[in-house]
C-alpha positions in Angstrom: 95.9 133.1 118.4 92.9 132.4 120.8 90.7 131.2 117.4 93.8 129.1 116.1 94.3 127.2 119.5 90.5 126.8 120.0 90.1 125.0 117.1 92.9 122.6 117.8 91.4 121.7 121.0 87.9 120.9 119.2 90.0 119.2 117.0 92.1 117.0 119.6 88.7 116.2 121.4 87.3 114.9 118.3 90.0 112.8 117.7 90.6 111.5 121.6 86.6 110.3 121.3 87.5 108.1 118.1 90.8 106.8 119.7 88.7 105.9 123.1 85.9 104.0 121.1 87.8 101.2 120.3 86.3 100.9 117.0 89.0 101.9 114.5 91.4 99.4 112.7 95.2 99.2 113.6 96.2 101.1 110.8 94.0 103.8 111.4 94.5 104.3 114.5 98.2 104.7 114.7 97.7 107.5 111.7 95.4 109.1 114.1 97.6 108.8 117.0 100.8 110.4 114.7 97.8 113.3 113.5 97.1 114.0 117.6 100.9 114.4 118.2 101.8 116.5 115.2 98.7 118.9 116.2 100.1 119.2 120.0 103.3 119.4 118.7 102.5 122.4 116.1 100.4 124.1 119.4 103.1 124.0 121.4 105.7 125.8 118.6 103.0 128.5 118.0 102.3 128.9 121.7 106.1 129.4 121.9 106.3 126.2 124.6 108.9 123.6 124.7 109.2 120.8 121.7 108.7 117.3 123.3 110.8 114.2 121.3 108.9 111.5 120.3 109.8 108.1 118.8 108.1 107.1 115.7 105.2 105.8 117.1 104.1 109.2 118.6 105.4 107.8 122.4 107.9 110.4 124.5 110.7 109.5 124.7 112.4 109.0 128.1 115.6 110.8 128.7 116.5 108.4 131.0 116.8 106.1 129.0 117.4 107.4 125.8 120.9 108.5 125.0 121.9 112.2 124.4 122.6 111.9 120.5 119.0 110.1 119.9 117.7 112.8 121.8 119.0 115.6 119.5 118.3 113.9 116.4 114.7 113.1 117.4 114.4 116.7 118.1 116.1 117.8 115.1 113.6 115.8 113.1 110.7 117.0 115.5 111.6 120.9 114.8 111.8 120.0 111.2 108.7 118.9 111.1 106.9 121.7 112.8 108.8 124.0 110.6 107.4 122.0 107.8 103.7 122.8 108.9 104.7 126.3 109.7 105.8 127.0 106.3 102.8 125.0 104.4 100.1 127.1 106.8 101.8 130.1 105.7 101.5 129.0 102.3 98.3 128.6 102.1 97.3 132.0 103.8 99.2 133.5 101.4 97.5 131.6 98.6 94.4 132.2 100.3 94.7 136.0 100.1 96.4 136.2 96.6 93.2 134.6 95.4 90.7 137.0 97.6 92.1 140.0 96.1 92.1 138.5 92.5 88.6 137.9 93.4 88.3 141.3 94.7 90.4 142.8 92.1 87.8 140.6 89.3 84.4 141.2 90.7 82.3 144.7 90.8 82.0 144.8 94.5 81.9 148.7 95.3 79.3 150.6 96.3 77.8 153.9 97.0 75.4 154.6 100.2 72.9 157.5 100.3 70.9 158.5 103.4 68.1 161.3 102.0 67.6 163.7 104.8 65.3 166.2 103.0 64.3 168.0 100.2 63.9 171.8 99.8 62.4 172.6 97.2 59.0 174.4 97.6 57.5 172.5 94.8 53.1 173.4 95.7 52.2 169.7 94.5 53.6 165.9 94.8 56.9 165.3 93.3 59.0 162.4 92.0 62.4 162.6 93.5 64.9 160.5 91.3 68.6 160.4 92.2 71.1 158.4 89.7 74.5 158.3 89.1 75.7 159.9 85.5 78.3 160.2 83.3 79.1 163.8 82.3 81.6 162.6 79.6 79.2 160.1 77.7 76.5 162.2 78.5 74.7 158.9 79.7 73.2 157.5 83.9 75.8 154.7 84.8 73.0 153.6 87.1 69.4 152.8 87.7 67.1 155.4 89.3 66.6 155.4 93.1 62.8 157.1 93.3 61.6 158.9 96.6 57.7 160.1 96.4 57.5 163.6 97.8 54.4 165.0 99.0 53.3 168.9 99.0 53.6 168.8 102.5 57.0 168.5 102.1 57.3 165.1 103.5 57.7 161.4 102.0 54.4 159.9 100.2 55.3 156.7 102.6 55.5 158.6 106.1 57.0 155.4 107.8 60.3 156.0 105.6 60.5 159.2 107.3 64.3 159.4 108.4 65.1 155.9 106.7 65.1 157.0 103.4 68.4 155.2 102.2 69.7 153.7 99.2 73.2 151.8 98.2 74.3 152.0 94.4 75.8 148.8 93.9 78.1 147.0 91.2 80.5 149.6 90.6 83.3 147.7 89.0 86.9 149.2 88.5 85.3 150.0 84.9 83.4 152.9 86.7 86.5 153.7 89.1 88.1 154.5 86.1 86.1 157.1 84.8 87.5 160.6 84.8 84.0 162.2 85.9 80.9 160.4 88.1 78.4 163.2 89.2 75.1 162.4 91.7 72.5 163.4 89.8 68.9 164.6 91.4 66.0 165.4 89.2 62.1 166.4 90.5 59.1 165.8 88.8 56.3 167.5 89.3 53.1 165.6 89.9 49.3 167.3 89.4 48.2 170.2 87.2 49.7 171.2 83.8 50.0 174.5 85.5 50.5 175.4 88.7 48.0 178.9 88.5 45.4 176.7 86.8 42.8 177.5 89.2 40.1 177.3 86.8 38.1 173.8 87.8 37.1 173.4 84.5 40.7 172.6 82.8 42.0 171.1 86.0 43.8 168.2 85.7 45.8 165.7 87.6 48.3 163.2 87.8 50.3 165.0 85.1 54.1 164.2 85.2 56.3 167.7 84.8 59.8 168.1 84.4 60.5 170.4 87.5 64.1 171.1 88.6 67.7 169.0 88.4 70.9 169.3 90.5 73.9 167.9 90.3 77.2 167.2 92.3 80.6 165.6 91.4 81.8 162.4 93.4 85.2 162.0 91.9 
């Protein structure tokens, strides 16, 4: 309510500045003076405040001189009007939220947010950590990878992630809500040495990607 009346304030000010600067034509200005008194009007209906009769040039009409009958019909027409404006504002909210959840309904706006505390898994060397979202019933990833480099200390490659390591899994449509079965998928790879008892210095090797564990957990 606050919002709705603040607006028609910034509205009525606007509209008192042109009407004070002298420099709009006849016709224009007795539309603008009928659009000031049809917005005070509707802001007094909404703010529940008593309906003031006007004749058709927007001027109040004086009971005193004005008899009782012209004073009902003038506000007859008056709360007609306001009615009017009531119904077509109502109308288009209506319209307005009809089309937001078609909108809604059309486009794939839901999401998945995960926050990566840790991971234990004593692993000895660097690791990949890859989290996805899969489809057990295709037997196919729904999603793209979300990658986390794990060092053997047992903390992330990039230490200033450290606690911020979060990811959202974006453009689910209602195709993917209507899957029977979405599981969160985890899988590690091993960075380093084809084997981890190769202590001989002579085959060591590095850099070597390994397949190394996979979990997984159903989210619906």
């Amino acid at each position: 309510m606050f919002r709705n009346v603040r607006h028609m304030i910034y509205d009525l000010i606007e509209w008192r500045s042109q009407i004070l600067s002298g420099t709009l034509p006849q016709d224009e200005l007795k539309e603008l003076k009928k659009k000031v008194t049809a917005k005070i009007d509707y802001g007094n209906r909404i703010l529940d405040l008593d309906l003031v009769v006007r004749d058709e040039d927007g001027n109040i009409l004086d009971p005193e001189q004005t008899s009782t009958i012209s004073l009902f019909r003038a506000h007859e027409i008056a709360s007609k009007q306001v009615e009017e404006r009531l119904q077509e504002e109502k109308s288009q909210k209506q319209n307005i939220d009809i089309n937001r959840q078609a909108k809604f309904a059309a486009t794939p706006s839901f999401a998945l947010f995960v926050n990566l505390k840790n991971v234990v898994c004593k692993i000895g060397e660097d690791a990949e950590v890859l989290m996805s979202l899969y489809d057990p019933l295709e037997s196919k990833f729904i999603s793209e990878n979300y990658l986390v480099r794990w060092s053997s200390c047992g903390l992330p490659k990039d230490i200033d992630r450290l606690h911020n390591l979060r990811a959202v899994f974006t453009d689910l449509g209602s195709k993917d809500l209507k899957r029977e079965k979405i599981s969160f998928v985890c899988q590690i790879v091993r960075v380093g040495r084809m084997e981890l008892r190769d202590n001989n210095t002579r085959k060591l090797t590095s850099g070597l990607r390994r397949p190394f564990g996979v979990a997984g957990n159903s989210v619906r």
